[in-house]
N, C-alpha and C positions, 0 to 999 in steps of 0.2 A: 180768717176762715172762709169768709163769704166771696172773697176774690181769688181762688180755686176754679170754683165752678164755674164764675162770671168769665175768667179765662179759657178754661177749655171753651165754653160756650161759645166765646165769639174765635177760637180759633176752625173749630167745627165749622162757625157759620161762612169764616172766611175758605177753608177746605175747599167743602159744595160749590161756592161761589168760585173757585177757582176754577174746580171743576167742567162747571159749565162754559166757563170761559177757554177752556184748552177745549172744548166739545166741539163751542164756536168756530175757531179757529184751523180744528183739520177740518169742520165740514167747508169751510170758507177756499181753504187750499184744497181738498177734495172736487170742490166746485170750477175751483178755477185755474185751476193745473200750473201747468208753463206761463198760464196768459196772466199772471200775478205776479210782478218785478219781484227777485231777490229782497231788495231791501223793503217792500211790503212785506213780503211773510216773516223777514227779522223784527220789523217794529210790531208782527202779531204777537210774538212770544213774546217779545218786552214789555206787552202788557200782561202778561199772564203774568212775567216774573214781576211786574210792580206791585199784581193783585197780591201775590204768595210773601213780597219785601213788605208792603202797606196793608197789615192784616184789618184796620180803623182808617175808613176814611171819612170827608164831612160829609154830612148829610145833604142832601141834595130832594128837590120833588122829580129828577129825571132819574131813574136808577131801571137798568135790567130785571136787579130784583124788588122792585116795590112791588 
């Protein structure tokens, strides 16, 4: 019963986090038009989709969101 909510909860948290991480990424190509290789703005969104595939990742003291 308790692992419902623990669920939703960290998929919500992963959402958000995703979220701001697709935010990252057009301001980044926003920013830097043509002058950012192809295969840079491919490996932007492969982190997006890693975040969206890897909803639990290790814990770490460097994080975006701490």
């Amino acid at each position: 019963m308790d692992a419902l909510p623990s669920a939703l909860g960290g998929l919500l948290r992963a959402s958000w986090q995703a979220s701001v991480l697709v935010g990252l990424v057009l301001l980044v190509q926003g920013l830097l038009g043509k002058r950012l290789p192809a295969r840079w703005r491919f490996a932007l969104w492969w982190l997006v989709l890693a975040r969206l595939l890897l909803p639990v990742g290790p814990a770490t003291s460097f994080s975006l969101f701490n």
